[in-house]
C-alpha positions in Angstrom: 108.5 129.1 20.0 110.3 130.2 16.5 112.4 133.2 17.0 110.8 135.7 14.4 112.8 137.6 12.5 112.2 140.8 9.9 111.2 140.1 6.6 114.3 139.7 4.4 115.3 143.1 3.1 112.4 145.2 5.6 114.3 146.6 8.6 113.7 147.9 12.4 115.0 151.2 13.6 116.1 151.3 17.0 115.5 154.7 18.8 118.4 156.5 17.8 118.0 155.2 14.3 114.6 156.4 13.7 115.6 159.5 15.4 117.8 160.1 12.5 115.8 159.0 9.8 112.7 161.4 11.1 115.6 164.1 11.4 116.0 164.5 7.6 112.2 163.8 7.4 111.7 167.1 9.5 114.3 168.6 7.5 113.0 167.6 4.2 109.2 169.1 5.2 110.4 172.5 7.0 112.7 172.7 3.2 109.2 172.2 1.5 107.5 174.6 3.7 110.0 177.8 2.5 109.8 176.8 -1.1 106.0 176.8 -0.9 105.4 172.8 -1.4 102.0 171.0 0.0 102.2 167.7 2.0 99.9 165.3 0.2 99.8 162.1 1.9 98.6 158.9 -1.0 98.1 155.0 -0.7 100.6 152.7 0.0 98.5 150.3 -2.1 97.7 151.6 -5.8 95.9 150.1 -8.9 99.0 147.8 -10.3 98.3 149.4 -14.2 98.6 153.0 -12.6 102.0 152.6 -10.9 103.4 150.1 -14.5 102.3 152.4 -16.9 105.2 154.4 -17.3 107.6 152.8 -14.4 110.0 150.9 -16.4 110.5 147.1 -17.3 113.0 146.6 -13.5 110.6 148.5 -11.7 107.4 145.9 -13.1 109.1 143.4 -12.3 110.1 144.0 -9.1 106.9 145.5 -7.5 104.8 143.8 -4.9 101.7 142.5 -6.4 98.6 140.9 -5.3 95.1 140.7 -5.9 92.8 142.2 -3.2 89.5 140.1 -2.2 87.7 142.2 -4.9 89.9 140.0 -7.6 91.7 143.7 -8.7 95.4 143.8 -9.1 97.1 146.0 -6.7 100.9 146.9 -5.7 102.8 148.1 -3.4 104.1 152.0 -4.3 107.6 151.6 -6.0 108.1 155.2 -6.4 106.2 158.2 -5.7 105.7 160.2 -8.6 102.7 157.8 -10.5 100.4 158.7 -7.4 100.8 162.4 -7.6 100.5 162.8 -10.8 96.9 160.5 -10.9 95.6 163.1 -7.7 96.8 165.9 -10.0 95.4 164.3 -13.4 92.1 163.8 -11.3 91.1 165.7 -8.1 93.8 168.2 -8.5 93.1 169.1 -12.2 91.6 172.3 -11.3 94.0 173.7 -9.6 96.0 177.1 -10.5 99.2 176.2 -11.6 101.8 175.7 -10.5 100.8 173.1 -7.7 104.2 172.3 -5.8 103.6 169.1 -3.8 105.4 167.7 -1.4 105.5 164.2 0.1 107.2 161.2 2.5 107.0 158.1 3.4 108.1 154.5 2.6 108.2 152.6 -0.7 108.7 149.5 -1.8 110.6 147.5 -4.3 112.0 143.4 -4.5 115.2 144.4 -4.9 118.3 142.1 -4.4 118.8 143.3 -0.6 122.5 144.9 -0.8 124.9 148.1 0.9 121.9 151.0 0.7 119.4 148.9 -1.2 116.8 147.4 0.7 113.2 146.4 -0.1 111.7 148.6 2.0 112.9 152.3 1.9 112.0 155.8 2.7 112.1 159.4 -0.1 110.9 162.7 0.1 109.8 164.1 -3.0 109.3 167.2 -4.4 106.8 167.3 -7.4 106.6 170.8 -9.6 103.2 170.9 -11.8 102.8 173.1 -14.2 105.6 174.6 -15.6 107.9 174.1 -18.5 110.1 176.9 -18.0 113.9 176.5 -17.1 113.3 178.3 -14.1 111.6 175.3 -12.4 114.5 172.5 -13.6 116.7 175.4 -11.6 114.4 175.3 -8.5 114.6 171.3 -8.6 118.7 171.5 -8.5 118.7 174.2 -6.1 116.1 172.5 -4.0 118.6 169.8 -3.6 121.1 171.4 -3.1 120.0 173.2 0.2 119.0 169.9 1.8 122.1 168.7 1.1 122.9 171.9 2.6 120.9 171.7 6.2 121.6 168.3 6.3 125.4 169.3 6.9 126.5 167.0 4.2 130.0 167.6 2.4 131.6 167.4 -1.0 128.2 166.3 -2.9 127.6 166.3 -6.5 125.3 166.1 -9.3 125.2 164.0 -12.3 123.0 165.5 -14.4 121.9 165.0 -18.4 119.1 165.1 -20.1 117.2 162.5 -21.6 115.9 164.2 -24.5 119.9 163.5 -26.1 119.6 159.7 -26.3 115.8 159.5 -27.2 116.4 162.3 -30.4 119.3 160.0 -31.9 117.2 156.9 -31.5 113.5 158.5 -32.6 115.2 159.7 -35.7 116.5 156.7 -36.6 113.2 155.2 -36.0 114.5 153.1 -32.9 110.5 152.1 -31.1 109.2 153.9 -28.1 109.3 150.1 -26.3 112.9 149.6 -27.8 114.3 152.9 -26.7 112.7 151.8 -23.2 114.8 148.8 -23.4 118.2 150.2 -24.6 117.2 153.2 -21.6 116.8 150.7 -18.9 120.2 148.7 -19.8 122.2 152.3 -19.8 121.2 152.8 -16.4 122.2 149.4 -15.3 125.6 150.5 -16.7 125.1 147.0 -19.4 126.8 149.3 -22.5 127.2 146.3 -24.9 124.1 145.0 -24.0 122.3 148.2 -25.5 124.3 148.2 -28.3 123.2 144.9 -29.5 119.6 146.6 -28.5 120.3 149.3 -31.0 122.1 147.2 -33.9 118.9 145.1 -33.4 116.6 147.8 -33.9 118.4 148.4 -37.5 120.0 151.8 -36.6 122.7 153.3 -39.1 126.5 153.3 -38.8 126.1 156.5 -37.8 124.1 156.5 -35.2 126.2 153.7 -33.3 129.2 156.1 -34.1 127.9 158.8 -32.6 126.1 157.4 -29.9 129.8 156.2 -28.7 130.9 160.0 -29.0 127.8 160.8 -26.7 128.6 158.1 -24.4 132.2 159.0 -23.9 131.2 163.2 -23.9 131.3 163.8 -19.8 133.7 166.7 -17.6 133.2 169.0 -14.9 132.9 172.2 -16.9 129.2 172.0 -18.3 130.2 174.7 -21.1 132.4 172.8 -22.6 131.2 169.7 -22.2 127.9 170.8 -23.7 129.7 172.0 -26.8 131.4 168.8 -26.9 127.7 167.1 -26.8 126.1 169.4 -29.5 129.0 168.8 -31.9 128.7 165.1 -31.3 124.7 165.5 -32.1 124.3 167.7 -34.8 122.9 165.2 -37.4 120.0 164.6 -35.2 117.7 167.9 -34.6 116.0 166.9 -31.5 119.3 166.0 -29.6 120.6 169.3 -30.3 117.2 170.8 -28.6 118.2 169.0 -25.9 121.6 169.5 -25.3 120.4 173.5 -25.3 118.0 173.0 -23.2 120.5 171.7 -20.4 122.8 174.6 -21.4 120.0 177.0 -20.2 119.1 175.2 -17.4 123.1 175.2 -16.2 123.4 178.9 -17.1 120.4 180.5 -15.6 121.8 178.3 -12.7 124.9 179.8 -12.8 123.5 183.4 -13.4 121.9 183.1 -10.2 124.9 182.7 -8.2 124.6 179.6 -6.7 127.2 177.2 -7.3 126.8 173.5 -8.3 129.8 171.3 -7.9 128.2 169.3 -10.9 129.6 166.1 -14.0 127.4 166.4 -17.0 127.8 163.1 -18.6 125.5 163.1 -22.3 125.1 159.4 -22.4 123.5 159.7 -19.1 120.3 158.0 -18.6 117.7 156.6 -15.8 115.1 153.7 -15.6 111.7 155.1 -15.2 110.1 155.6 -18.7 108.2 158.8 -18.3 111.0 161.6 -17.9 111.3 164.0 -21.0 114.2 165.8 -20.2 116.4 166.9 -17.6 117.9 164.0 -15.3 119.8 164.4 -12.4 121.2 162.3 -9.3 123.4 163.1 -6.6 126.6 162.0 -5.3 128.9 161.6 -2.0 132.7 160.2 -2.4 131.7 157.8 0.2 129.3 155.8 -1.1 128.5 154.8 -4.8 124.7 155.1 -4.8 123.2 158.4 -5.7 121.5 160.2 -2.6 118.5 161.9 -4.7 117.5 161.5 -8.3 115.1 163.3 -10.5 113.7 165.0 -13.9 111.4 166.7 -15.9 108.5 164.6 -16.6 105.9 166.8 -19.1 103.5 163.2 -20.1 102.8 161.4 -17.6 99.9 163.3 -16.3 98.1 163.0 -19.4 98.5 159.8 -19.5 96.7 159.5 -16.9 93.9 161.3 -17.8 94.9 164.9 -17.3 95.4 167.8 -19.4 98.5 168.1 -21.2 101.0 169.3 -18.0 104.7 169.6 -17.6 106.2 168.8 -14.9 109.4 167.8 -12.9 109.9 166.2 -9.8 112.8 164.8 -7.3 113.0 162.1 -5.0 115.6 162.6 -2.0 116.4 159.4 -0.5 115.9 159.8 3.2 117.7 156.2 4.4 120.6 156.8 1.7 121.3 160.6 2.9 120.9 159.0 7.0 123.8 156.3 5.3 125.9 159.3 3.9 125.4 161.1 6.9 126.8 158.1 9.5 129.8 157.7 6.7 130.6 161.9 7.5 129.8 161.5 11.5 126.9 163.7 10.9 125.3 163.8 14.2 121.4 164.7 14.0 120.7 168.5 15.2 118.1 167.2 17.7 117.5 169.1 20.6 118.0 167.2 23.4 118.5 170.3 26.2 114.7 170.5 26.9 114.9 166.4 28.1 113.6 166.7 32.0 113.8 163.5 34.3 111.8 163.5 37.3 112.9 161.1 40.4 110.4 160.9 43.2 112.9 160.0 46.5 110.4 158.1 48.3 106.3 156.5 48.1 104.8 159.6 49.4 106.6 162.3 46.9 105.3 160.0 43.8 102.1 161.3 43.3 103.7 165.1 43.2 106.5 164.1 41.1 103.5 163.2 38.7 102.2 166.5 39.1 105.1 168.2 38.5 105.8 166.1 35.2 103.0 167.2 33.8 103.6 170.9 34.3 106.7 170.5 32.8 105.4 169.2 29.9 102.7 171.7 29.2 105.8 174.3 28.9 107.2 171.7 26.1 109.8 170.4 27.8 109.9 166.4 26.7 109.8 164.2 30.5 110.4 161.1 32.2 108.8 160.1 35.3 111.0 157.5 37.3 108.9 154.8 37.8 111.2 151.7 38.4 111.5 152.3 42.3 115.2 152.7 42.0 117.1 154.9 44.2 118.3 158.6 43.4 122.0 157.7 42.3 120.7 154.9 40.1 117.9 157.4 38.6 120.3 159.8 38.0 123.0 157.3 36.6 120.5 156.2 33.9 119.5 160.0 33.2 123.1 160.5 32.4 123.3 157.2 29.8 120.1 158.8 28.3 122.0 162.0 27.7 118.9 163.4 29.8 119.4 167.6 30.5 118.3 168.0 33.3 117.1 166.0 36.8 114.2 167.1 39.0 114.7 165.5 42.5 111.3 165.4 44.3 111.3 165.3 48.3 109.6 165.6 51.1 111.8 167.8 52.9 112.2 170.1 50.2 108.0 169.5 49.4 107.6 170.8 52.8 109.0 174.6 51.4 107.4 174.1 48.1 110.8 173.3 46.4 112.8 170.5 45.0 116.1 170.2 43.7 117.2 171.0 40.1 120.4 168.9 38.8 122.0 170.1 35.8 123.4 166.5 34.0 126.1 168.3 31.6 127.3 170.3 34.2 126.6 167.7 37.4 125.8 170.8 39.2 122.4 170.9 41.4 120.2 173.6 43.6 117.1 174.3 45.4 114.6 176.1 43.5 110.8 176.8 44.0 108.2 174.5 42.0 106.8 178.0 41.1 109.9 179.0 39.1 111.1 175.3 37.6 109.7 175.9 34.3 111.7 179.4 34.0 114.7 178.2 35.4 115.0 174.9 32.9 113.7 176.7 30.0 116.4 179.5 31.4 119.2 177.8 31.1 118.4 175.8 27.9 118.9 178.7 26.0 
């Protein structure tokens, strides 16, 4: 027989893995739930020209494909965003806005498997329909920045710019839509001179190349002045300068509310998905080099796909990334293990009660495991103990007899006789 293996780039998670993974998952949805997001839940498998149209040229070419027996072309979700937007373009449409969904889940991408890149991988995402105020670019950094938050992580960042800065230069020099989707996807692979030759090419002037390289090299830590920097780079070219005080408003009604963004505005900045319009934004740990969450405003892509004209903005937090970040900061998941209950019957004839008691136990909530290898007390109690298991319920005749059994505390290896009546209460008791 051939040892089997995973797929190249698709991964198992072993218990305590997927514990964490599903720990920022439950994170991610009670952080919806206070914000007022919606849990949709869309196809893995969606019509190939939805998820193309606006994805980006690396993101075409690296989706799964196939045909389905009905001869249409399908893919594999690369990202989430295309799918929301066609449910709000087409059974969501008449909907009051704002509609603030929220979803999880895996996606998939044939990516070069490397450190944090793999071709399966997990996001949650925050979508925000409706609104093209300021307000909402705020709620999308805030957002993130309170996951980051509950999540425990430390000494994050944001990179943030806004698209709207590179696209005015090259529209008004009459650079094409498919061009500027070129030089945009070789920015974000970091390829500089390659989108330079993309721009000669595309018979921009002098100065545009000069003051794209101002715009380029225009990035600090104090976004006032690095914004005034920007706009004085920028000021031949009218829709750049929209942008750049656009971000300005966004970054002061942040700071007006008092929460505080450790933040690098960088004006040259841009991503590889075609359809944002403005903001952008990714974030950061010193111990890893790829950005934990990304996102941006995004005010087309639901009329393209048959919708009425609707801003919108989303963000995508990167739920095996932030796990990664997390092990690199010894993190440990806030999962409650107190209310773990083992219960070890000591002989045949206490087995079927030990059973009954298990079940009790779990109608109160408490999480239990029934010994059922046949192995002796000490051994029970020995793997208990390896399981980080709370508590031990020790179930004998002798003790039957007086409608008791013995309660062990694991943490504290401390045990006592208490009445079957009263176990619930007295684990529940001293979980708190």
């Amino acid at each position: 027989m051939p040892a089997f293996r995973t797929v190249r780039g698709m991964r198992d998670f072993l218990p305590q893995e997927a514990e964490r993974m599903r720990h920022v998952e439950q994170v991610s949805r009670k952080l919806a739930q206070l914000y007022g997001y919606e849990e949709v839940i869309t196809p893995v498998v969606e019509l190939y020209n939805l998820l193309a149209a606006k994805s980006g040229e690396e993101i075409r070419e690296r989706m799964y494909t196939f045909k389905d027996l009905g001869g249409r072309k399908v893919a594999l979700r690369p990202e989430f965003t295309a799918s929301v937007a066609r449910l709000v373009a087409t059974k969501m449409r008449n909907e009051p806005k704002p509609v603030k969904l929220f979803c999880v889940g895996s996606l998939y991408r044939y990516d070069e498997p490397q450190y944090g890149r793999f071709r399966e991988f997990w996001q949650a995402n925050y979508e925000f329909i409706g609104s093209s105020k300021p307000e909402a670019d705020v709620e999308a950094l805030i957002l993130t920045k309170d996951l980051m938050d509950k999540l425990g992580l430390r000494d994050y960042w944001f990179k943030i710019g806004h698209v709207g800065i590179l696209r005015g230069i090259l529209s008004q020099e009459g650079v094409t839509e498919e061009q500027q989707n070129r030089i945009m996807q070789l920015l974000d692979k970091k390829l500089w001179e390659e989108a330079l030759t993309v721009i000669r090419g595309s018979g921009a002037s002098q100065n545009c190349l000069a003051t794209l390289k101002k715009v380029f090299e225009t990035k600090g830590k104090d976004f006032s002045q690095t914004l005034k920097r920007a706009e004085e780079s920028v000021q031949d070219y009218e829709k750049a300068v929209a942008a750049v005080e656009n971000l300005r408003e966004i970054l002061e009604l942040t700071a007006e509310s008092g929460v505080k963004l450790e933040v690098t505005i960088e004006a040259g900045f841009a991503r590889g998905l075609e359809y944002y319009t403005g903001i952008i934004f990714e974030t950061y740990v010193p111990e890893i080099e790829i950005a934990l969450s990304g996102g941006g405003r995004y005010d087309k892509l639901i009329e393209l796909f048959g919708g009425e004209p609707t801003p919108a903005l989303g963000v995508a937090q990167g739920v095996d990334r932030i796990v990664l970040a997390m092990d690199k900061q010894r993190i440990p998941s806030k999962v409650a293990r107190e209310r773990r209950v083992v219960v070890i019957p000591v002989d045949e004839e206490s087995r079927a009660k030990a059973i009954g008691l298990s079940s009790m136990l779990r109608g109160a909530g408490l999480s239990v495991e029934v010994e059922v290898m046949g192995r002796k007390v000490s051994k029970a109690l020995s793997d208990a103990d390896r399981k980080a298991v709370a508590h031990a319920v020790i179930v004998g005749p002798e003790e039957l007899k007086e409608g008791k059994v013995v309660l062990r505390d694991m943490k504290k290896r401390e045990q006592r006789v208490v009445k079957i009546k009263n176990l619930c209460e007295e684990i529940l008791g001293s979980s708190k």
